[in-house]
DRENPA-3360 file (N, C-alpha, C; in nm, 2 decimals, always signed):
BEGIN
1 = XXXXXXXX = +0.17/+3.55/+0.27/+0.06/+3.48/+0.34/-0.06/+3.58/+0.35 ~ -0.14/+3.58/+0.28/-0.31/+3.65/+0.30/-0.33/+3.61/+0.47 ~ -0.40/+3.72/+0.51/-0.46/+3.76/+0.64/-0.61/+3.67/+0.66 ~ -0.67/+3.63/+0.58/-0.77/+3.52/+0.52/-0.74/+3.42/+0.51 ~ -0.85/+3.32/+0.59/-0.87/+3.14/+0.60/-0.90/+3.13/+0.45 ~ -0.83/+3.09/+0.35/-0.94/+3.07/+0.23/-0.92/+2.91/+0.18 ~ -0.84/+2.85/+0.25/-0.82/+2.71/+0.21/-0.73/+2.66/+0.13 ~ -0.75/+2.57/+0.06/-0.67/+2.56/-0.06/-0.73/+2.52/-0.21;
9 = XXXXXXXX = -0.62/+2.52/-0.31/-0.69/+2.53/-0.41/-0.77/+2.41/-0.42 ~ -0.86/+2.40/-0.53/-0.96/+2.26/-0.56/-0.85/+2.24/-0.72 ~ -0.82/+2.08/-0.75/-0.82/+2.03/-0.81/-0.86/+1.89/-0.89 ~ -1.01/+1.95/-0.86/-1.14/+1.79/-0.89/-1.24/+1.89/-0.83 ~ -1.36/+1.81/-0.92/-1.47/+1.84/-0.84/-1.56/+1.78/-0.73 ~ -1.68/+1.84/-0.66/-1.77/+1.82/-0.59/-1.88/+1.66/-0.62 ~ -1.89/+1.60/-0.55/-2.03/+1.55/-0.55/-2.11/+1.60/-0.48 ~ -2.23/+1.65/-0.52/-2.34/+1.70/-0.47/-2.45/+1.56/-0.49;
17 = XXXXXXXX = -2.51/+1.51/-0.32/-2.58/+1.43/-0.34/-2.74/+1.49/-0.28 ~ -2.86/+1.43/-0.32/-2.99/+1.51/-0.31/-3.05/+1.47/-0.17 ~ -2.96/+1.46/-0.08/-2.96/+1.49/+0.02/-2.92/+1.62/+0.10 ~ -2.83/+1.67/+0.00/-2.80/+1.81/+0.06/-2.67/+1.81/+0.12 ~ -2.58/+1.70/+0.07/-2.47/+1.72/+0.12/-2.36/+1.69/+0.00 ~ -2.24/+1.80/+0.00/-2.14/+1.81/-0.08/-2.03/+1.73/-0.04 ~ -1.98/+1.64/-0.15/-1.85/+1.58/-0.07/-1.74/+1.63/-0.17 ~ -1.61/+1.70/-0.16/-1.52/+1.71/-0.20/-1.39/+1.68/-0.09;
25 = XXXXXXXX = -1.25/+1.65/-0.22/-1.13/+1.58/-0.13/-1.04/+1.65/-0.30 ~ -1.06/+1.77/-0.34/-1.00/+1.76/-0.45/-0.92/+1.87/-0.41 ~ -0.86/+1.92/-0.26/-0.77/+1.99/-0.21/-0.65/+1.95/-0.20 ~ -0.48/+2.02/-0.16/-0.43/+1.96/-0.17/-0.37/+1.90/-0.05 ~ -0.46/+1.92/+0.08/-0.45/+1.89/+0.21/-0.51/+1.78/+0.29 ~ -0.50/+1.66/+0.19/-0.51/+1.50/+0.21/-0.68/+1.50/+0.30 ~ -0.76/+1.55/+0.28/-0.86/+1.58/+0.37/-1.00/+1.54/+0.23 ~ -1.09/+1.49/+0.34/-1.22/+1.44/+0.28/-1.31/+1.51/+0.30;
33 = XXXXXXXX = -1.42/+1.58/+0.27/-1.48/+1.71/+0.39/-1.63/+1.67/+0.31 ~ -1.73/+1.71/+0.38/-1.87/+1.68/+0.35/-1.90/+1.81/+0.37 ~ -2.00/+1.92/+0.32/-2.07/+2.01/+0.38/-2.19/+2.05/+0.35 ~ -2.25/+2.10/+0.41/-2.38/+2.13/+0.38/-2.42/+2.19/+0.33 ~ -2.50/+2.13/+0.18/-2.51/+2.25/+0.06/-2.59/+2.39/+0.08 ~ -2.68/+2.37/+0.20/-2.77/+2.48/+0.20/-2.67/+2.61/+0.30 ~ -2.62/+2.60/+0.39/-2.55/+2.67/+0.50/-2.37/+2.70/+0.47 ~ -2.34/+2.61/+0.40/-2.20/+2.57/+0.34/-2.11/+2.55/+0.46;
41 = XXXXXXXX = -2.18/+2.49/+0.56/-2.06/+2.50/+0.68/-2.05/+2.34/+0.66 ~ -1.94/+2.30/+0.73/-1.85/+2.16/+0.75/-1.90/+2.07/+0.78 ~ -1.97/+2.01/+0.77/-2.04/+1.86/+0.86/-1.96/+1.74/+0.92 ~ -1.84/+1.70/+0.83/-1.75/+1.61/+0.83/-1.63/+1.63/+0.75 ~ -1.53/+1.53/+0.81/-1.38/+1.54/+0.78/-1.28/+1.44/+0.82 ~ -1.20/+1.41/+0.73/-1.15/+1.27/+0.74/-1.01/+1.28/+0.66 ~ -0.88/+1.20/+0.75/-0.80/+1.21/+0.66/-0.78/+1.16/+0.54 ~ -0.71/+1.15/+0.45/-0.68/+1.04/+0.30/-0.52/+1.01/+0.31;
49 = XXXXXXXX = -0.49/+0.89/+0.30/-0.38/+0.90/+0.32/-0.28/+0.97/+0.18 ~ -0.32/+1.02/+0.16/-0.27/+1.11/+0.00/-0.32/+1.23/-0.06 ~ -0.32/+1.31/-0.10/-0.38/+1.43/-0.22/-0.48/+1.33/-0.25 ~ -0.60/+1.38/-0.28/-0.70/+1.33/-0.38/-0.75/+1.41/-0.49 ~ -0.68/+1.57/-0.51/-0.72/+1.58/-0.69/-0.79/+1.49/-0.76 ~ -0.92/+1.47/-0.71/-1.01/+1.36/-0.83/-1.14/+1.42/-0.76 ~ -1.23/+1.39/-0.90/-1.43/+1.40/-0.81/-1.43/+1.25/-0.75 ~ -1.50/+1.23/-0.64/-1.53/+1.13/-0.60/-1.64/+1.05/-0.66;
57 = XXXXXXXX = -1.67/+0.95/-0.61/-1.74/+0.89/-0.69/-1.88/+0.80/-0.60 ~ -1.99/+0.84/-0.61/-2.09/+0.74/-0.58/-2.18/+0.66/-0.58 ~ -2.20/+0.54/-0.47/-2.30/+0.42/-0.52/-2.41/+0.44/-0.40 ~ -2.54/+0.44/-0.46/-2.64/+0.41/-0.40/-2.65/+0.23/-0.40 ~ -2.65/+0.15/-0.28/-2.67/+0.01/-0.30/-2.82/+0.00/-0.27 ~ -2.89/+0.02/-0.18/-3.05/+0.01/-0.08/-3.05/+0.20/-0.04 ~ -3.19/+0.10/-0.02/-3.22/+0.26/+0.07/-3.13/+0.33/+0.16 ~ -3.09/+0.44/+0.19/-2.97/+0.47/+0.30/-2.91/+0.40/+0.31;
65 = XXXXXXXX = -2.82/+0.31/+0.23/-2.70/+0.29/+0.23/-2.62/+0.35/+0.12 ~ -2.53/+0.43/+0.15/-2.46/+0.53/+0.02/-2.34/+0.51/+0.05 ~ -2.27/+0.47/-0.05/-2.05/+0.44/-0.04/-2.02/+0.58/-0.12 ~ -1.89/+0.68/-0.08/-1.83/+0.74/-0.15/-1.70/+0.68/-0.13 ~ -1.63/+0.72/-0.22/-1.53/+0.66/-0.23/-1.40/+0.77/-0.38 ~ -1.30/+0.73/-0.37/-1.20/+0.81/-0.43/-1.12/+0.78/-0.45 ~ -1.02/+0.81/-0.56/-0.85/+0.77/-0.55/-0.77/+0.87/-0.52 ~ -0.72/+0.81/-0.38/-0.64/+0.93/-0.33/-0.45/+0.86/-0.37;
73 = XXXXXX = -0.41/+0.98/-0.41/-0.26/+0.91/-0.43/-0.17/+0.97/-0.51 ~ -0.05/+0.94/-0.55/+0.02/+0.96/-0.63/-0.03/+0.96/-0.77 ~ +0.01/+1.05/-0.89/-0.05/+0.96/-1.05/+0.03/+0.89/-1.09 ~ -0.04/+0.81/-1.19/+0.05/+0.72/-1.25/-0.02/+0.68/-1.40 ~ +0.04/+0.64/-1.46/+0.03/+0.59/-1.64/+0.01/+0.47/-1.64 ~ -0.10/+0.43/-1.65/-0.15/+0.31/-1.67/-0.15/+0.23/-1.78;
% end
């Protein structure tokens, strides 16, 4: 065990939206996290009911209205 917080690995990437906020869940600690690209600290956090190893994905629909969204889960062969 390292003596250092360092997290866990990423497998998926970041959305960076031009608002200044990063959303990644591509850890392998079922967790959704937003942070702020300028300061890099935590803004938000949310569980997933699963690993989400994936980049998320987003819709602008109206003005400030923004959906992220992900597939969190087991894989599977479609």
């Amino acid at each position: 065990m390292l003596p250092l917080a360092i997290g866990t690995p990423n497998n998926g990437g970041p959305l960076v939206t031009a608002g200044g906020l990063i959303f990644i869940a591509a850890t392998t600690d079922n967790k959704l996290r937003a942070l702020n690209i300028k300061t890099g600290r935590q803004v938000w956090q949310d569980d997933l009911p699963a690993g989400d190893q994936t980049t998320e994905a987003h819709r602008s629909l109206a003005p400030f209205s923004h959906h992220t969204g992900s597939v969190a889960g087991p894989s599977c062969v479609l």
